[in-house]
mmCIF entry with sequence, helices, sheets and N, C-alpha, C, O atoms, coordinates in Angstrom:
data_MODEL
# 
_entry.id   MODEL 
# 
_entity.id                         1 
_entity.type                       polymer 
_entity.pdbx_number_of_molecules   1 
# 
_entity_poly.entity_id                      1 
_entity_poly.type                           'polypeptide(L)' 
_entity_poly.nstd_linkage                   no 
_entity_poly.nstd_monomer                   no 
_entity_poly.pdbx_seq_one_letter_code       
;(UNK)(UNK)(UNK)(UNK)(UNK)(UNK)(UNK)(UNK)(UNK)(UNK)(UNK)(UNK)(UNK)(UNK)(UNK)(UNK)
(UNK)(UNK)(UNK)(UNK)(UNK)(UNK)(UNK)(UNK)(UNK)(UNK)(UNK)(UNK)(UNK)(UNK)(UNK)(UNK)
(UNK)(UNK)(UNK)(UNK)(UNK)(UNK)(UNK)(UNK)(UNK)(UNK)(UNK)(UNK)(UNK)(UNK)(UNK)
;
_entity_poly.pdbx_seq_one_letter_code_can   XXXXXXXXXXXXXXXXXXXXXXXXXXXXXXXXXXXXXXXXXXXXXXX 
_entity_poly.pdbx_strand_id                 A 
# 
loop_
_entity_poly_seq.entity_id 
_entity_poly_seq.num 
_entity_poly_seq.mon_id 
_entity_poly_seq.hetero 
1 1  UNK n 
1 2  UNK n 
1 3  UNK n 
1 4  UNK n 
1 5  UNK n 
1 6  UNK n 
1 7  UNK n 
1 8  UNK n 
1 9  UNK n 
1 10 UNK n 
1 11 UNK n 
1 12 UNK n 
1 13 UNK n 
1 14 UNK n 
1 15 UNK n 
1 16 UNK n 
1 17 UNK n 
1 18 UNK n 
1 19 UNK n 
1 20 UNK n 
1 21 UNK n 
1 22 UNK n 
1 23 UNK n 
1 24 UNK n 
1 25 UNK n 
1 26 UNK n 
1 27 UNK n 
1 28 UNK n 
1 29 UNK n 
1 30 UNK n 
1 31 UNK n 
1 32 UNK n 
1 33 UNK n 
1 34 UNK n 
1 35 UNK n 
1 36 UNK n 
1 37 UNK n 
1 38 UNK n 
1 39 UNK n 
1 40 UNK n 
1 41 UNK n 
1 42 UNK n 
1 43 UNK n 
1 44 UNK n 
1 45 UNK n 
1 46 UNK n 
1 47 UNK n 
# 
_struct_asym.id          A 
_struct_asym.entity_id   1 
# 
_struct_conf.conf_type_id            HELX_P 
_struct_conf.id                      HELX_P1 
_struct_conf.pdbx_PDB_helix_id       AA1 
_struct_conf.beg_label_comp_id       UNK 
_struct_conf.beg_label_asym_id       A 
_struct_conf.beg_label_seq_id        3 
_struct_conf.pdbx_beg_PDB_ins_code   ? 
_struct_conf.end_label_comp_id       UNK 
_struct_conf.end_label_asym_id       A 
_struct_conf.end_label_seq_id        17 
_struct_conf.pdbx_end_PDB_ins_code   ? 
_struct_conf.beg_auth_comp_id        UNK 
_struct_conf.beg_auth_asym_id        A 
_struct_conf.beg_auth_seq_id         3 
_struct_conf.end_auth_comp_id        UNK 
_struct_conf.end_auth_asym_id        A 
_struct_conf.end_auth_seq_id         17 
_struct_conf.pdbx_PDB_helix_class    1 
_struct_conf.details                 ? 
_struct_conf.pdbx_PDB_helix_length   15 
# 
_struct_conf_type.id          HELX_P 
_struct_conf_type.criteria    ? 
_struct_conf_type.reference   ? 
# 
_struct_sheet.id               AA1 
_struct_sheet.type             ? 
_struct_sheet.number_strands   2 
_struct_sheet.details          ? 
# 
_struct_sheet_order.sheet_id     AA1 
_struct_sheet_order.range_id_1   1 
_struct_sheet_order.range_id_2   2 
_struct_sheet_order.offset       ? 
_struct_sheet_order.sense        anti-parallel 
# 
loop_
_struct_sheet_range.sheet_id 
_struct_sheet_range.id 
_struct_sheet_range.beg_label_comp_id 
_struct_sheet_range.beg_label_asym_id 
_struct_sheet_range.beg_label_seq_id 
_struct_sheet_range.pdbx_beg_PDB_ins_code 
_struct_sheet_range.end_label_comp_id 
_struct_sheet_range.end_label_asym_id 
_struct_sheet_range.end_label_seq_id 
_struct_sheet_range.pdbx_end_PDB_ins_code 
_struct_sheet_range.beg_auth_comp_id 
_struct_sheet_range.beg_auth_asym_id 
_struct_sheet_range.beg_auth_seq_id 
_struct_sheet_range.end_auth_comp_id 
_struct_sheet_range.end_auth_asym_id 
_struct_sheet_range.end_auth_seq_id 
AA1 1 UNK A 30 ? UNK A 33 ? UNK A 30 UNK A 33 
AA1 2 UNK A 36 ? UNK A 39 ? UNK A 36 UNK A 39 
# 
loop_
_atom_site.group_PDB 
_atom_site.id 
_atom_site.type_symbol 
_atom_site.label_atom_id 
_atom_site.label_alt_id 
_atom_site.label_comp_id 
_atom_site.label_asym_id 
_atom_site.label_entity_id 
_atom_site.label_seq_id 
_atom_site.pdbx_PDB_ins_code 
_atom_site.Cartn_x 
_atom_site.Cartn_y 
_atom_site.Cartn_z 
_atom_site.occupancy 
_atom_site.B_iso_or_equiv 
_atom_site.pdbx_formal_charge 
_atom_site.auth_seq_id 
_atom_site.auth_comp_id 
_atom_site.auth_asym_id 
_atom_site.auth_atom_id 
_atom_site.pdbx_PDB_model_num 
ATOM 1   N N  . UNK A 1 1  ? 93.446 75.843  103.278 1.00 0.00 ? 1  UNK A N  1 
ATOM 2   C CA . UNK A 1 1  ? 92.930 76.928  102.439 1.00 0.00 ? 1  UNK A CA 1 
ATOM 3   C C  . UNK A 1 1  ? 93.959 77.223  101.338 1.00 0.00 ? 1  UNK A C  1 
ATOM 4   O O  . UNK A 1 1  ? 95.162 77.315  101.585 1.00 0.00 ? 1  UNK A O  1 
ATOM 5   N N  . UNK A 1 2  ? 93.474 77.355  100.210 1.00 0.00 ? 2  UNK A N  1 
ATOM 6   C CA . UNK A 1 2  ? 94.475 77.624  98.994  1.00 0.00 ? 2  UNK A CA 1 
ATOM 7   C C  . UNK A 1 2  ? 95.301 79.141  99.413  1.00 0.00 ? 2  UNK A C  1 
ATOM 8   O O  . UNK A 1 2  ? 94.881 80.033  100.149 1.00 0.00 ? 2  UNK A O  1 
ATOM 9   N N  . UNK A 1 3  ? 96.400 79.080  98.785  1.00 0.00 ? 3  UNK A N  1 
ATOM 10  C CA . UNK A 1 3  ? 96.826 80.707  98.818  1.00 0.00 ? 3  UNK A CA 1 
ATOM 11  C C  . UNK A 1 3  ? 96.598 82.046  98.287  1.00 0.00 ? 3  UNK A C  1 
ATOM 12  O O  . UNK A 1 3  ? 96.898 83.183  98.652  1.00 0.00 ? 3  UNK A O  1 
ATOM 13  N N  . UNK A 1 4  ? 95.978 81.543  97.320  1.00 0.00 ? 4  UNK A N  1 
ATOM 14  C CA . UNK A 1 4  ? 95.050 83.045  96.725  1.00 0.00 ? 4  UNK A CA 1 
ATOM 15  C C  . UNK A 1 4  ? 94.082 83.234  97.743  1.00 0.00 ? 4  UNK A C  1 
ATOM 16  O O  . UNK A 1 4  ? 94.043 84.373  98.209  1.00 0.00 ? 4  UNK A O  1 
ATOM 17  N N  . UNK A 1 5  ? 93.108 82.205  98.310  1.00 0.00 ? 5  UNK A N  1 
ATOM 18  C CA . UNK A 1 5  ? 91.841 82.809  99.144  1.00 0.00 ? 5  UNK A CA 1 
ATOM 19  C C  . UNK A 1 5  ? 92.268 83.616  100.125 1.00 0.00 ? 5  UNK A C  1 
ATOM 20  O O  . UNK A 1 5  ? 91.718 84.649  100.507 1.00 0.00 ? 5  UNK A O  1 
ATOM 21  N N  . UNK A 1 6  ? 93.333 83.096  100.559 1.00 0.00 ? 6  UNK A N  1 
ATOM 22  C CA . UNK A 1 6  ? 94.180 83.800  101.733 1.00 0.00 ? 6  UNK A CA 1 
ATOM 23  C C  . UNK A 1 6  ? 94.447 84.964  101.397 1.00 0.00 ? 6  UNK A C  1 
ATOM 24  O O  . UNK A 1 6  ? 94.227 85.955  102.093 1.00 0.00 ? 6  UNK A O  1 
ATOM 25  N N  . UNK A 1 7  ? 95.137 84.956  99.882  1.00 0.00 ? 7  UNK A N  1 
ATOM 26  C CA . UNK A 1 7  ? 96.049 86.580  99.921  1.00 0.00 ? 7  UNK A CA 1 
ATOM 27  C C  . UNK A 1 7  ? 94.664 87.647  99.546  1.00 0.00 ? 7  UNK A C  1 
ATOM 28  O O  . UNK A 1 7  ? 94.682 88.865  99.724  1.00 0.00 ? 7  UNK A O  1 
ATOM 29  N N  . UNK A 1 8  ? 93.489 86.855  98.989  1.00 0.00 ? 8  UNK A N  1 
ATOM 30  C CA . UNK A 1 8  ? 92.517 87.932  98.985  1.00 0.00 ? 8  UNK A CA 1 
ATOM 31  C C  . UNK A 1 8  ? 92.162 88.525  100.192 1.00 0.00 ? 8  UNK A C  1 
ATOM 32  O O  . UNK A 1 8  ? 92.332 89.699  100.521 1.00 0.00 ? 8  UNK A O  1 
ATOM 33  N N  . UNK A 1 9  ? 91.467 87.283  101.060 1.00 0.00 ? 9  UNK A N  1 
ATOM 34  C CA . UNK A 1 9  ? 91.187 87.810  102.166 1.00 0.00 ? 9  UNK A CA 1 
ATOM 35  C C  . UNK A 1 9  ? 91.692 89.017  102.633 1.00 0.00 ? 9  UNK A C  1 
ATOM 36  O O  . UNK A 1 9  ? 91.023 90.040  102.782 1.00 0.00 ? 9  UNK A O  1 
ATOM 37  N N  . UNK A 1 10 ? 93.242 88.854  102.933 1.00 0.00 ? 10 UNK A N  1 
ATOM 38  C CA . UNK A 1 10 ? 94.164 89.814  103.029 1.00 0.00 ? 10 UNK A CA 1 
ATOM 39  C C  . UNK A 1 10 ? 94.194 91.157  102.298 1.00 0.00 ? 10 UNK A C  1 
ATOM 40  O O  . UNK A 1 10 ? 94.742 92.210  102.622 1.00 0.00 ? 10 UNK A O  1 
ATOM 41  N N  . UNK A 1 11 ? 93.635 90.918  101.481 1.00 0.00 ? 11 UNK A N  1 
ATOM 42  C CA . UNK A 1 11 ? 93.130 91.850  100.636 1.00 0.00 ? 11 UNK A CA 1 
ATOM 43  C C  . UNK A 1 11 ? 92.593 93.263  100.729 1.00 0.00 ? 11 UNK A C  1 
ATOM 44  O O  . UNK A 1 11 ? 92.778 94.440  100.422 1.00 0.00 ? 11 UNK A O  1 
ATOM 45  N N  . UNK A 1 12 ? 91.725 92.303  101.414 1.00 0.00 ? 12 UNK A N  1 
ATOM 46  C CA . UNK A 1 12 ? 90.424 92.902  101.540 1.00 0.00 ? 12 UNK A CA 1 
ATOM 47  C C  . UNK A 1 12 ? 90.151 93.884  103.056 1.00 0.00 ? 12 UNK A C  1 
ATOM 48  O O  . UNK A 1 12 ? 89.550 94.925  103.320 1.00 0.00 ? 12 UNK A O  1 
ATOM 49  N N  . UNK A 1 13 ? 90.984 92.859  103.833 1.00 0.00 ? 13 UNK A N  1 
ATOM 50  C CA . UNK A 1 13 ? 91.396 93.612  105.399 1.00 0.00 ? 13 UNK A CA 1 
ATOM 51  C C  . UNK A 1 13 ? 92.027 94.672  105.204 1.00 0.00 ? 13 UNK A C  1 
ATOM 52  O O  . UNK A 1 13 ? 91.628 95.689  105.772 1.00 0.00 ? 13 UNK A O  1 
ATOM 53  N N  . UNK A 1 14 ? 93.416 94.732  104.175 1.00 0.00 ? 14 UNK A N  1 
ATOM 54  C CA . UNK A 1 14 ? 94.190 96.155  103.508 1.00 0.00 ? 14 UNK A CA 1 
ATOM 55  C C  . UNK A 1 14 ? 93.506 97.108  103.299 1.00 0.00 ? 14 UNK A C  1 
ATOM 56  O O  . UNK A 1 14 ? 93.558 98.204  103.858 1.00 0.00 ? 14 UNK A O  1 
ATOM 57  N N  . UNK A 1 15 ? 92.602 96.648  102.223 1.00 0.00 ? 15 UNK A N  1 
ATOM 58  C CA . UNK A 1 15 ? 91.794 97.813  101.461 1.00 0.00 ? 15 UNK A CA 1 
ATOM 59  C C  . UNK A 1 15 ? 90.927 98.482  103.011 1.00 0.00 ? 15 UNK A C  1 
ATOM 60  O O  . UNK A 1 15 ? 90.912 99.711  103.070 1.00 0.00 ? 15 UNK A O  1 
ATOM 61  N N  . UNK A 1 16 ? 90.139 97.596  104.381 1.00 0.00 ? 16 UNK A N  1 
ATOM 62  C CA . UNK A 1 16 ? 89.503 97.979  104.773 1.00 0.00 ? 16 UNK A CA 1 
ATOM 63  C C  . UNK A 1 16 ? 90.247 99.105  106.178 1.00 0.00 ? 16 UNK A C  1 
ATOM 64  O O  . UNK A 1 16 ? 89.619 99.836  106.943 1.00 0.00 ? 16 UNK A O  1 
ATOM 65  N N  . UNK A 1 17 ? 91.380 98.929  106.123 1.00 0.00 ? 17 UNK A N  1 
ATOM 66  C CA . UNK A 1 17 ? 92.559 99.236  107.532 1.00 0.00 ? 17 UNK A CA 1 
ATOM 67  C C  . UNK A 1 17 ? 92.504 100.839 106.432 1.00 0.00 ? 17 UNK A C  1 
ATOM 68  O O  . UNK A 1 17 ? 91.961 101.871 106.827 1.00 0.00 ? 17 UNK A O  1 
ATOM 69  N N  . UNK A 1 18 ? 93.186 100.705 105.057 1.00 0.00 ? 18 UNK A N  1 
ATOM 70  C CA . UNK A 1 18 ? 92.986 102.094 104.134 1.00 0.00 ? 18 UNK A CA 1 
ATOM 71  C C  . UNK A 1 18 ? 91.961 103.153 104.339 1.00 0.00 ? 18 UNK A C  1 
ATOM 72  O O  . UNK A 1 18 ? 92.448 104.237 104.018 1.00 0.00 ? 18 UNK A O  1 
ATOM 73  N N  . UNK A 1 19 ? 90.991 103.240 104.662 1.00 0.00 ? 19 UNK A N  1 
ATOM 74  C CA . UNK A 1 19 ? 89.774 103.820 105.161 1.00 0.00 ? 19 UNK A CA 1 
ATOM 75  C C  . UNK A 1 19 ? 89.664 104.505 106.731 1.00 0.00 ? 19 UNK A C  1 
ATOM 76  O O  . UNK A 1 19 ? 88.841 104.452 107.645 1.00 0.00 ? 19 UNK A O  1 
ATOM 77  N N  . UNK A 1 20 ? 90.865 105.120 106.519 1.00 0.00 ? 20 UNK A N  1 
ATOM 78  C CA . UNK A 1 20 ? 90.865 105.873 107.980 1.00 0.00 ? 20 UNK A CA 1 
ATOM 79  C C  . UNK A 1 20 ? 90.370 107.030 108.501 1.00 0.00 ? 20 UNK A C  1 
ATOM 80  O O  . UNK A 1 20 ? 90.362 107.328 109.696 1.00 0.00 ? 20 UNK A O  1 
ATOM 81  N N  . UNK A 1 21 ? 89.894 107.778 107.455 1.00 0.00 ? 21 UNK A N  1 
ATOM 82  C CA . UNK A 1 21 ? 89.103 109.167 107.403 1.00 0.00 ? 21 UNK A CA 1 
ATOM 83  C C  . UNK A 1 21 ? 88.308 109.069 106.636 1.00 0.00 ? 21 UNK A C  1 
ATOM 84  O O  . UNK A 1 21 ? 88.344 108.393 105.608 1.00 0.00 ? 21 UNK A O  1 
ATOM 85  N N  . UNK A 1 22 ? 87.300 109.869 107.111 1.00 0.00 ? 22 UNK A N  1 
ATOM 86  C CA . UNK A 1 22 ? 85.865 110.504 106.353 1.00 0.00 ? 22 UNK A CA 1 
ATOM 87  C C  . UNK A 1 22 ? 86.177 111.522 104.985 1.00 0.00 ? 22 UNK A C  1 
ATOM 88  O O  . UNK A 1 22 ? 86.734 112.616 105.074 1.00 0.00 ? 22 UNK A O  1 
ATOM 89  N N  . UNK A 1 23 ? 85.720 110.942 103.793 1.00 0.00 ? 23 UNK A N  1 
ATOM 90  C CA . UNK A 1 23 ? 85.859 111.590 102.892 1.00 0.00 ? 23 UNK A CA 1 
ATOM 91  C C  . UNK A 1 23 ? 85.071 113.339 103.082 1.00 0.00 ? 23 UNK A C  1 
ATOM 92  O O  . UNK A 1 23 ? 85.489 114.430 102.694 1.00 0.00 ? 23 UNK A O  1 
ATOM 93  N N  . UNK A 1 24 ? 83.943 113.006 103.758 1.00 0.00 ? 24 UNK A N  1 
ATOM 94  C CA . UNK A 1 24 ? 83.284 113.997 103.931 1.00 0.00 ? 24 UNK A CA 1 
ATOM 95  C C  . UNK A 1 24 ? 83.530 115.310 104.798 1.00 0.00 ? 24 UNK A C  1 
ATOM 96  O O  . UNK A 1 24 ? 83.407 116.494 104.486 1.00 0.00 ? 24 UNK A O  1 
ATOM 97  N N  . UNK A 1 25 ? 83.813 114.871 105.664 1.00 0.00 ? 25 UNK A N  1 
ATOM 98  C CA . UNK A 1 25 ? 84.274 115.923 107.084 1.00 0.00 ? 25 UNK A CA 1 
ATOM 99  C C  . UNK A 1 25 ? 86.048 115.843 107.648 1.00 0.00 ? 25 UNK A C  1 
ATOM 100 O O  . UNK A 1 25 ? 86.717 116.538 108.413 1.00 0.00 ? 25 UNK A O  1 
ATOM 101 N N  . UNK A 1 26 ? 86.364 114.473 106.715 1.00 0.00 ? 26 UNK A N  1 
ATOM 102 C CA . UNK A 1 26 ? 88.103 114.146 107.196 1.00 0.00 ? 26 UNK A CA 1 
ATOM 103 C C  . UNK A 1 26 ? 88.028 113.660 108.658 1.00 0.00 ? 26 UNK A C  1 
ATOM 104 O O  . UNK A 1 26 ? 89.134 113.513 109.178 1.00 0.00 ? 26 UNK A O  1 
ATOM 105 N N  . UNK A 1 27 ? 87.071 113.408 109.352 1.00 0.00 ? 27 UNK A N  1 
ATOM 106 C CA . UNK A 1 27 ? 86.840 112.844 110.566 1.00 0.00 ? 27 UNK A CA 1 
ATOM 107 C C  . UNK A 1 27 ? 87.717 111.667 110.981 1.00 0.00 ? 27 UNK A C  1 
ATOM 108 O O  . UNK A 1 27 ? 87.221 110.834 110.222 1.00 0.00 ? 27 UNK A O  1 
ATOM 109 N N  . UNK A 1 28 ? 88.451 111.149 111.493 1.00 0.00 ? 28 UNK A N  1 
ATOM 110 C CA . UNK A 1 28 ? 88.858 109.594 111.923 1.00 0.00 ? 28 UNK A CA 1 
ATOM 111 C C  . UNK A 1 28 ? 87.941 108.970 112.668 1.00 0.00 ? 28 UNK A C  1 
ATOM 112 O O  . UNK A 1 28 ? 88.122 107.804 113.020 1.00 0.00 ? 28 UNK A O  1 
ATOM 113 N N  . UNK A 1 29 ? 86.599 109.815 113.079 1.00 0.00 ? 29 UNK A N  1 
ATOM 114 C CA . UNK A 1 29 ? 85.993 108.706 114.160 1.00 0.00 ? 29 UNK A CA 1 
ATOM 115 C C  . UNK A 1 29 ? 85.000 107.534 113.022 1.00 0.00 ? 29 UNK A C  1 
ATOM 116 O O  . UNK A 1 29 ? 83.796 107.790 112.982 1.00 0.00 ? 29 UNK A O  1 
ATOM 117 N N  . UNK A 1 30 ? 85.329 106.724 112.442 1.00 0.00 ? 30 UNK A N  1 
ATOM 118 C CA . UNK A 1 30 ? 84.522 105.744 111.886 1.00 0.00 ? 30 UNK A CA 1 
ATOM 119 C C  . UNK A 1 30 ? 84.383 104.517 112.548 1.00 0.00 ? 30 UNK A C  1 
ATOM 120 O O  . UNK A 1 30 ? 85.211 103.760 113.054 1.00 0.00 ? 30 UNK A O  1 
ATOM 121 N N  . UNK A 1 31 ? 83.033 104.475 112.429 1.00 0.00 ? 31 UNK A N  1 
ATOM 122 C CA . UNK A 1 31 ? 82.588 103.486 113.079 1.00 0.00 ? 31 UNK A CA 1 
ATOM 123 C C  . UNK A 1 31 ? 81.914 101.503 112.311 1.00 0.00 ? 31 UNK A C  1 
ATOM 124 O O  . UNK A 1 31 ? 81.710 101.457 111.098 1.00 0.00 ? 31 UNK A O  1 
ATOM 125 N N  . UNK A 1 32 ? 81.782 100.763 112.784 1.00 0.00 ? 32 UNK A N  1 
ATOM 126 C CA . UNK A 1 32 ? 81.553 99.959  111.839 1.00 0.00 ? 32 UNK A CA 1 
ATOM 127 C C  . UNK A 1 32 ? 80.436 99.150  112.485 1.00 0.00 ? 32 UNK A C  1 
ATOM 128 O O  . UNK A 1 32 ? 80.868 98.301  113.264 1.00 0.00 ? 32 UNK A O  1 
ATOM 129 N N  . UNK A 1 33 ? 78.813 99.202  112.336 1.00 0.00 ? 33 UNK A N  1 
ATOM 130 C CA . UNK A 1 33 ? 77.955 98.636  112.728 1.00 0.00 ? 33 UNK A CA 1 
ATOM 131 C C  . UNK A 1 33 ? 77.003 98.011  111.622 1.00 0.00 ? 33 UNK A C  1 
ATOM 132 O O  . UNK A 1 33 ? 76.898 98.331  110.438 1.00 0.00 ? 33 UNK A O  1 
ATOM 133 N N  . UNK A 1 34 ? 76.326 97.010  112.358 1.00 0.00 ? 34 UNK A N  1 
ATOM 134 C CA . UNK A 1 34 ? 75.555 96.405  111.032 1.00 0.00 ? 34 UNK A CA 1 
ATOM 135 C C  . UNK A 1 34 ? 76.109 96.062  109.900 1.00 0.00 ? 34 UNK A C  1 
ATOM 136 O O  . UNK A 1 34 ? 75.438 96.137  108.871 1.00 0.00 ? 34 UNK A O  1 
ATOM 137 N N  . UNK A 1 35 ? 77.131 95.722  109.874 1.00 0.00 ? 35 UNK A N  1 
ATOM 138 C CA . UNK A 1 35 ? 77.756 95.148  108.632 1.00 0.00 ? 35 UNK A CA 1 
ATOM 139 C C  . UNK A 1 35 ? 78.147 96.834  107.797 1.00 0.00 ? 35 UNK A C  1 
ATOM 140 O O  . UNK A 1 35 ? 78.491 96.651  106.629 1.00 0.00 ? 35 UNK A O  1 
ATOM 141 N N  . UNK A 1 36 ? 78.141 98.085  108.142 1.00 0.00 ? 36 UNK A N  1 
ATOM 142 C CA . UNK A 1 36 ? 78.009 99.387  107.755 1.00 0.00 ? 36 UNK A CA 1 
ATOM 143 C C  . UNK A 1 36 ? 78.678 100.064 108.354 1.00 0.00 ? 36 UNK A C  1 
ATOM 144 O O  . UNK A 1 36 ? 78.374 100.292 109.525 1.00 0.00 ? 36 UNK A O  1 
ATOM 145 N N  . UNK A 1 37 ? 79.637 100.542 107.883 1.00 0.00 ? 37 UNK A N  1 
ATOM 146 C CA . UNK A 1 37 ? 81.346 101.528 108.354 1.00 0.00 ? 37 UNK A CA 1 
ATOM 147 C C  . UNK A 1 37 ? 80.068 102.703 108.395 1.00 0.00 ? 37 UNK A C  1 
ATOM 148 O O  . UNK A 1 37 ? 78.958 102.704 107.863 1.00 0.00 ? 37 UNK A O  1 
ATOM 149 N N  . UNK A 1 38 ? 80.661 103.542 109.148 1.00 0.00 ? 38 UNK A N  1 
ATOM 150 C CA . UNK A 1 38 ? 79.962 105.189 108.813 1.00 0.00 ? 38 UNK A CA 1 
ATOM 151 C C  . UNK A 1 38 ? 80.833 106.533 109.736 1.00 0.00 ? 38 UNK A C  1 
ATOM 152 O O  . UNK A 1 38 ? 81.481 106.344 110.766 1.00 0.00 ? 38 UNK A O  1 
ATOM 153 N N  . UNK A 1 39 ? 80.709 107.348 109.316 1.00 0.00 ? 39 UNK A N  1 
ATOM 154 C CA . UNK A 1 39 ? 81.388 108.334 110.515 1.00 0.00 ? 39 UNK A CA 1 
ATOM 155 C C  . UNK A 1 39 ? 80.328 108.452 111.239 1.00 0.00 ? 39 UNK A C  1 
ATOM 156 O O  . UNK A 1 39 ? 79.119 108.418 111.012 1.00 0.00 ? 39 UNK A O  1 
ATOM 157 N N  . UNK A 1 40 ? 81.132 108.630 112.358 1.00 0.00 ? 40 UNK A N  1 
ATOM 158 C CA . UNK A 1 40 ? 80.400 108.833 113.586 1.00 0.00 ? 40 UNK A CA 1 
ATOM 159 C C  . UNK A 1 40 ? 80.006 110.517 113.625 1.00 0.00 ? 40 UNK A C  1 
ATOM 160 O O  . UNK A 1 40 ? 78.912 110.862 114.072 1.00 0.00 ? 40 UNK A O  1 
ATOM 161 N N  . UNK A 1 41 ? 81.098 111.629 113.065 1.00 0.00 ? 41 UNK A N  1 
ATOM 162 C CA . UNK A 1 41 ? 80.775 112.655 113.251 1.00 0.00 ? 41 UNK A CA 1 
ATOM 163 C C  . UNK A 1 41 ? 79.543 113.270 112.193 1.00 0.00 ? 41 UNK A C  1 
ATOM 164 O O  . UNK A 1 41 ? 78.640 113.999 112.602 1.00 0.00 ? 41 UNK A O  1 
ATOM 165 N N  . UNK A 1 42 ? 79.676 112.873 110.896 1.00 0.00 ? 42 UNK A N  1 
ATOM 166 C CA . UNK A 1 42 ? 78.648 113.452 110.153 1.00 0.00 ? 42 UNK A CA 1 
ATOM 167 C C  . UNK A 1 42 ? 77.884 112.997 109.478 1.00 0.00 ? 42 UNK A C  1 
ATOM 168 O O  . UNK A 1 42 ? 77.141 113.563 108.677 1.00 0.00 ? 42 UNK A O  1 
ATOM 169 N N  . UNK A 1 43 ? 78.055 111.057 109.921 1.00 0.00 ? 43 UNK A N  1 
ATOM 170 C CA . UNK A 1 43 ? 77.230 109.915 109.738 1.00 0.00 ? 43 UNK A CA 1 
ATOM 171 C C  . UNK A 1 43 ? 77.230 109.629 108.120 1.00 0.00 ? 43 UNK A C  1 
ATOM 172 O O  . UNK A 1 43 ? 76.402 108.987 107.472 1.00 0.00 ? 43 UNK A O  1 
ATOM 173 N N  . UNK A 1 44 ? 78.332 110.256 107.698 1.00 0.00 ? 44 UNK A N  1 
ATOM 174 C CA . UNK A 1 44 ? 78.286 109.635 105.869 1.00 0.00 ? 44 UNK A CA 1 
ATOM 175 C C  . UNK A 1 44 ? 78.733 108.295 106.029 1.00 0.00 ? 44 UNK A C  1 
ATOM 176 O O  . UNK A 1 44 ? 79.682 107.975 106.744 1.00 0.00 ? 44 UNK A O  1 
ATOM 177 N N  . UNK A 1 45 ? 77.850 107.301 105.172 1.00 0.00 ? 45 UNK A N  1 
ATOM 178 C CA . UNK A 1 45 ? 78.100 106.252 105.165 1.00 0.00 ? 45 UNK A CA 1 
ATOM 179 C C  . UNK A 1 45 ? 78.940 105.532 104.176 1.00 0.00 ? 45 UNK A C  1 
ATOM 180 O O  . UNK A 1 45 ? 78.457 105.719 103.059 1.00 0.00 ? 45 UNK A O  1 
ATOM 181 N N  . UNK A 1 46 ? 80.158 104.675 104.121 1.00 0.00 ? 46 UNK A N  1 
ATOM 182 C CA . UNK A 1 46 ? 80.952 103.901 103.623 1.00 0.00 ? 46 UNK A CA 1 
ATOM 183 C C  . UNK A 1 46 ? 80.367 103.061 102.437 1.00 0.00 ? 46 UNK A C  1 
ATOM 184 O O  . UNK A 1 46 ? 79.361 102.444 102.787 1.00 0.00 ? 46 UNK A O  1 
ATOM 185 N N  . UNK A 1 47 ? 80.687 102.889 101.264 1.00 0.00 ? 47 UNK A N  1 
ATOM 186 C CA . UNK A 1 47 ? 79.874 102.326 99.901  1.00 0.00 ? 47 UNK A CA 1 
ATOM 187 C C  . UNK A 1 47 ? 80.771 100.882 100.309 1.00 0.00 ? 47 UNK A C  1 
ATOM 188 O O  . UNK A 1 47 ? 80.655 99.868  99.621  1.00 0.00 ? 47 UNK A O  1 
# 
């Protein structure tokens, strides 16, 4: 695999580990189903 695909990948796992609270309620319980992050407490869903 080239090293850019890699460091994106990596990327992209960063950006997704960043996402630890609910913008909405500040919740940490997020959940990730169906291909779809969401809080669990007030079910706002992740863009």
């Amino acid at each position: 695999m080239p090293q850019h695909d890699q460091k994106s990948l990596q990327g992209l796992e960063d950006e997704d580990r960043k996402i630890t609270k609910c913008p909405e309620c500040g919740s940490k319980d997020i959940c990730f189903e169906n291909e779809e992050r969401f809080c669990k407490k007030c079910g706002y869903v992740f863009e």
